[in-house]
C-alpha positions as CSV (number, residue, x, y, z in Angstrom):
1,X,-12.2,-2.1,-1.3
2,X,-9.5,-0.7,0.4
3,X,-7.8,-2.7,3.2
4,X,-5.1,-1.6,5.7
5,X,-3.5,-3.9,8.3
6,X,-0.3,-2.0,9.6
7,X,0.1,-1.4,12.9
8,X,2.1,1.1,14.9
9,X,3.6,0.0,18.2
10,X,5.0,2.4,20.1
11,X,4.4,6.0,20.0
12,X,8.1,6.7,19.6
13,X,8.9,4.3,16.8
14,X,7.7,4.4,13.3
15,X,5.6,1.3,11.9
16,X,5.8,-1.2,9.3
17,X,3.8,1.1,7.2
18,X,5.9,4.2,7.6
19,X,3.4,6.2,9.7
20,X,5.0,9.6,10.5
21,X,5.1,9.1,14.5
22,X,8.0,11.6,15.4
23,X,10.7,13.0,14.4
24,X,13.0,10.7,15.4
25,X,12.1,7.7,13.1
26,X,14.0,4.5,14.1
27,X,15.3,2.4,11.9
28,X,12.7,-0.6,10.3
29,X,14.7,-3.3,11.9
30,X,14.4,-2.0,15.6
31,X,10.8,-1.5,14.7
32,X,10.0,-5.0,13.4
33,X,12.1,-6.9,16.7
34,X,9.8,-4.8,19.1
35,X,6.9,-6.2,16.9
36,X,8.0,-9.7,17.2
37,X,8.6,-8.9,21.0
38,X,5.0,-8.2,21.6
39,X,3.5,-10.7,19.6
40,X,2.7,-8.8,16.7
41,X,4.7,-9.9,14.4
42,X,5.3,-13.7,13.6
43,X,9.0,-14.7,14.2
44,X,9.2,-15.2,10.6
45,X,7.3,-11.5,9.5
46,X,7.8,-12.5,5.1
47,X,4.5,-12.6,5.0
48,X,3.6,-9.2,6.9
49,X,6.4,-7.1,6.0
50,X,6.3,-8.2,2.5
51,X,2.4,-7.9,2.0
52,X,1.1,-11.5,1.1
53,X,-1.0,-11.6,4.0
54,X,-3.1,-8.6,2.9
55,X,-2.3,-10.6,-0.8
56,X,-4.0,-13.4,0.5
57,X,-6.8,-11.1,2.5
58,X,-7.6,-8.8,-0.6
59,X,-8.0,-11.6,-3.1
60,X,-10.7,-13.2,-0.8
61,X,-13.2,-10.2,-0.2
62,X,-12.4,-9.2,-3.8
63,X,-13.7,-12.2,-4.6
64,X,-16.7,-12.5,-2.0
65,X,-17.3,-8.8,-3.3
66,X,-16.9,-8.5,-7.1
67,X,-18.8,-12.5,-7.5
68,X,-15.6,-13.4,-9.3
69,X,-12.9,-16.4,-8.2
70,X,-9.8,-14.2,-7.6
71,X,-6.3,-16.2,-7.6
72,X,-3.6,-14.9,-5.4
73,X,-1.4,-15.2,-8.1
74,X,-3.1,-12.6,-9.9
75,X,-2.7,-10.2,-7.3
76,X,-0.3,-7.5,-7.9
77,X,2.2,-7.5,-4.3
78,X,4.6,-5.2,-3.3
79,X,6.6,-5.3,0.6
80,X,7.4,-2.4,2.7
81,X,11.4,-3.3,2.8
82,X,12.2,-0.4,0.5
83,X,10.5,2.2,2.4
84,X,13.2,4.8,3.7
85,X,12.7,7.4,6.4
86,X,13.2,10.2,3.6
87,X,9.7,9.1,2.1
88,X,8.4,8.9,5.4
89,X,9.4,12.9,5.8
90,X,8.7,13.7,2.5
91,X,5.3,12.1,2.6
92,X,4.3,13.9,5.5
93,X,5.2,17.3,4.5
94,X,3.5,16.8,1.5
95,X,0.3,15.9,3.8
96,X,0.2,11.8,3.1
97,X,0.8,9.3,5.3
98,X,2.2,5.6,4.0
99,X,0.5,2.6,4.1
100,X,0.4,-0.8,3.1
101,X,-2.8,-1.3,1.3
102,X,-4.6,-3.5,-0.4
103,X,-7.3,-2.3,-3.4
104,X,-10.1,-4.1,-4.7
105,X,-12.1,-2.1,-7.8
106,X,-14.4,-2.8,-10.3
107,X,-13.7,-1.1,-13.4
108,X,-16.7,0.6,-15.6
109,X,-15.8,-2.1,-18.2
110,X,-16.2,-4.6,-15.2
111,X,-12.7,-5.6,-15.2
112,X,-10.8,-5.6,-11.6
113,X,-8.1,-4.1,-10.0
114,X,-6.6,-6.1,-7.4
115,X,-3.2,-5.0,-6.0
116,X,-1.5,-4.5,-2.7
117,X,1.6,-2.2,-2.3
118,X,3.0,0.7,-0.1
119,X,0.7,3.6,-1.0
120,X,0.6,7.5,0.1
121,X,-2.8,8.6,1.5
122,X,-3.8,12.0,2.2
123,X,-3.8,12.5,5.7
124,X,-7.7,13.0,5.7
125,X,-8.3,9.9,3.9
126,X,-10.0,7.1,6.2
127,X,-7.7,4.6,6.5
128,X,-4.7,7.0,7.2
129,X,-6.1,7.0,10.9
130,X,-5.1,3.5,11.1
131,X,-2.8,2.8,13.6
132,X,-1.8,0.4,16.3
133,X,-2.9,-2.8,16.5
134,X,-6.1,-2.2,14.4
135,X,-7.0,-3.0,10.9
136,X,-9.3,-1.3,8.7
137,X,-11.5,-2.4,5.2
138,X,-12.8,0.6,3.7
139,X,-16.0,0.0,1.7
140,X,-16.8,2.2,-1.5
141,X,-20.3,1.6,-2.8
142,X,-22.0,3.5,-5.3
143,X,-25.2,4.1,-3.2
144,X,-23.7,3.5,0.3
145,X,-20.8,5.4,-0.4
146,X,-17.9,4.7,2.6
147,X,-18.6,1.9,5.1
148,X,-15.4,1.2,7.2
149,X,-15.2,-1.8,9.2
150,X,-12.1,-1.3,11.9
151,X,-11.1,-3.1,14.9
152,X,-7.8,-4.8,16.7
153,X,-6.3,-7.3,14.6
154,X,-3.3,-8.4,16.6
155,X,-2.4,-9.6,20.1
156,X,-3.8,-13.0,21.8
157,X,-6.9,-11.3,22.8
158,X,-8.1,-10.6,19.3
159,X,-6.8,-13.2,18.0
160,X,-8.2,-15.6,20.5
161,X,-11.6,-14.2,20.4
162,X,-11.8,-14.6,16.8
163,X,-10.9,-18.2,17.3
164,X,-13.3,-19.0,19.8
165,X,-16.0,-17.1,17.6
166,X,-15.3,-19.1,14.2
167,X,-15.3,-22.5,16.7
168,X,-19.2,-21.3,18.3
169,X,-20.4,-20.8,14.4
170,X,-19.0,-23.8,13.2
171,X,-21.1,-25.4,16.7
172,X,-24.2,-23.9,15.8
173,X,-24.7,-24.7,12.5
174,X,-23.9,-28.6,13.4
175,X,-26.5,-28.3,16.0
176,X,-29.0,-26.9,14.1
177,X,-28.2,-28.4,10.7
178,X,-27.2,-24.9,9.0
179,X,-24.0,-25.6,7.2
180,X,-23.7,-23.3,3.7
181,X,-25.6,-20.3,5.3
182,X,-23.1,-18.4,3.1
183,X,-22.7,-20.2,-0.1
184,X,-19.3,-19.4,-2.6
185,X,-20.2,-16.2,-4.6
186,X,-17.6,-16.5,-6.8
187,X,-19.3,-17.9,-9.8
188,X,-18.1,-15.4,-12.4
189,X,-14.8,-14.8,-14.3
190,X,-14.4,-11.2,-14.3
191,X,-10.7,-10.5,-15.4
192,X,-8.1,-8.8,-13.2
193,X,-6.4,-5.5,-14.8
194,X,-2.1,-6.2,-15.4
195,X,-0.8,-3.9,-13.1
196,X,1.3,-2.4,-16.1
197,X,-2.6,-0.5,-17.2
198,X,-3.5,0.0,-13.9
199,X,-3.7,4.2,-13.5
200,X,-2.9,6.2,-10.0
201,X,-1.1,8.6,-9.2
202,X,2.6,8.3,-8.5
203,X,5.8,9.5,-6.0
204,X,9.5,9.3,-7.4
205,X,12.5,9.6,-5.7
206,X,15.9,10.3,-6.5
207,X,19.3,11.2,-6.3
208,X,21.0,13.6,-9.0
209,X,23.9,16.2,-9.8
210,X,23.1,19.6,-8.4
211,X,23.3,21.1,-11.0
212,X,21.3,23.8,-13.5
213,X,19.4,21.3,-16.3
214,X,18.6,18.7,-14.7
215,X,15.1,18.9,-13.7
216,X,14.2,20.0,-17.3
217,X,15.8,16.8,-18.6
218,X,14.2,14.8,-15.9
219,X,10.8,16.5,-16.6
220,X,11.2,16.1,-20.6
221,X,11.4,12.3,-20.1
222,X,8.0,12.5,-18.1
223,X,6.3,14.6,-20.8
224,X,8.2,12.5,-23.3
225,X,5.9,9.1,-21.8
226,X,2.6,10.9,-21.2
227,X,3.2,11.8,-17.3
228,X,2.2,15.0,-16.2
229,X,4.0,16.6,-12.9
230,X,1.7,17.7,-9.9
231,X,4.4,18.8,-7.2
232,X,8.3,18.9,-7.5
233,X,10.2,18.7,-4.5
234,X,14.3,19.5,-4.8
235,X,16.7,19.4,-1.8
236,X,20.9,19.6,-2.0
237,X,22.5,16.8,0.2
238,X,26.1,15.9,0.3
239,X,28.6,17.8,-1.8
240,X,27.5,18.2,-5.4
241,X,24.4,16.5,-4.9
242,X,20.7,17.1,-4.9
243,X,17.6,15.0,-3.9
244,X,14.4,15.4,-6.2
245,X,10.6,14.1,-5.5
246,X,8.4,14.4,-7.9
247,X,4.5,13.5,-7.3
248,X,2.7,13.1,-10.5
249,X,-1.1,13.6,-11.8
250,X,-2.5,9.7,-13.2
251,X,-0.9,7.8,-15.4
252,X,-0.7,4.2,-16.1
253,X,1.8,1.9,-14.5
254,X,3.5,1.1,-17.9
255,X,4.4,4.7,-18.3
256,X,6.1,5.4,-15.6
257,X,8.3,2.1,-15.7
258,X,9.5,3.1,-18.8
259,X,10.0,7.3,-17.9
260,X,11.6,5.4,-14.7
261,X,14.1,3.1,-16.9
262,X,14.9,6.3,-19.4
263,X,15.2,8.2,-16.4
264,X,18.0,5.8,-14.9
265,X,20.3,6.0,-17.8
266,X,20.4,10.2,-17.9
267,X,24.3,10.6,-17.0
268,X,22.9,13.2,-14.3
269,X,21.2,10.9,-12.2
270,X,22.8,9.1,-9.7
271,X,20.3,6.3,-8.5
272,X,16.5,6.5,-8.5
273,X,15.8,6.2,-5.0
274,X,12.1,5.1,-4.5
275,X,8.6,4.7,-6.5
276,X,5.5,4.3,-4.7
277,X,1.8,4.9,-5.6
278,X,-0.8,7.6,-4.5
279,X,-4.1,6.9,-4.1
């Protein structure tokens, strides 16, 4: 499963997810108060903008899907706070678009992965067409192959509708004495995957000394942790200073933390500026 609820509101603002909508990206808290102005948002948005609502959403049709009790608390989570407008530009001329999703996936040794974070998506990927109000579950089977469900998930006319829908079902099956139609599926204990072995691909940025050496002692630390490099990025900013994005192939979480933390303490770098996933 992959599930995306982010929603871009106005074509001349960025959203929470860090769609590339123009050039002129506006700043995340002017974003989210015209979310909360038209009712997208709730007027406290933790749970949106730091992604336990697609937490709580993923761990429920992991479990419906995978026949295995899923607790929330085992679900890897991950906000959309840190997310600058530099990966937002670097992300789309790379050819990705960022989105808060949440992954459900059942391992050939039947073990799960069930995590939600700020992910990069190829532009042609389904749920990158995700905007506005609508949300999106992407269903991968291995005879169906991709089923998307996708449809408004905000505003009081959804959200209403839905309502009113759940209150006729629960109506019906009192009047007609069909209560458990849909009995609990979750009657296995598959395990979930620690995030720390979970294997994607992976976007760093960061800020370091312009000068000649440095990506060769950045790159060593990669190699050095089993990471190999896809596409390298380098751009000078302010004085003596250069910004470096690095996409690499897949690797498991664990690696990178570490490269990451050895990374941080090479007297050339300044500050490691963002690490998101790519899917």
């Amino acid at each position: 499963f992959f599930f995306s609820s982010r929603r871009r509101h106005t074509r001349s603002l960025c959203d929470w997810s860090s769609d590339v909508c123009s050039s002129d990206l506006a700043d995340f808290g002017a974003v989210l108060a015209e979310a909360q102005a038209h009712g997208y948002a709730e007027e406290d948005p933790t749970n949106d903008i730091e992604g336990f609502d697609a937490q709580y959403k993923i761990a429920i049709l992991s479990s419906i899907a995978f026949t295995s009790r899923i607790s929330v608390n085992d679900v890897h989570v991950e906000g959309i706070t840190h997310i600058a407008k530099a990966d937002i530009t670097y992300a789309d001329e790379l050819g990705y678009i960022i989105k808060l999703v949440g992954i459900g996936r059942r391992m050939a040794d039947n073990r799960l992965q069930v995590r939600v974070h700020p992910t990069l998506l190829p532009k042609s990927h389904p749920l990158a067409s995700t905007h506005d109000v609508y949300n999106a579950v992407l269903v991968r089977g291995y005879s169906v192959g991709d089923v998307m469900f996708y449809g408004r998930g905000a505003g009081s006319g959804p959200t209403g509708s839905a309502v009113v829908g759940d209150i006729m079902d629960v109506c019906r099956n009192l009047r007609f004495g069909s209560t458990g139609r849909v009995p609990c599926t979750c009657f296995e204990q598959k395990p979930v995957l620690p995030m720390d072995e979970v294997s994607t691909r992976h976007y760093l940025r960061m800020d370091v000394q312009d000068k000649p050496g440095v990506l060769a002692r950045i790159a060593h630390e990669l190699g050095e942790n089993d990471i190999s490099i896809e596409t390298v990025v380098q751009r000078a900013t302010v004085g003596d200073q250069a910004e470096i994005v690095w996409i690499t192939h897949e690797a498991p979480n664990a690696n990178v933390r570490r490269a990451k933390e050895r990374i941080a303490q090479l007297p050339v770098v300044i500050s490691i500026a963002n690490w998101l996933r790519v899917e």
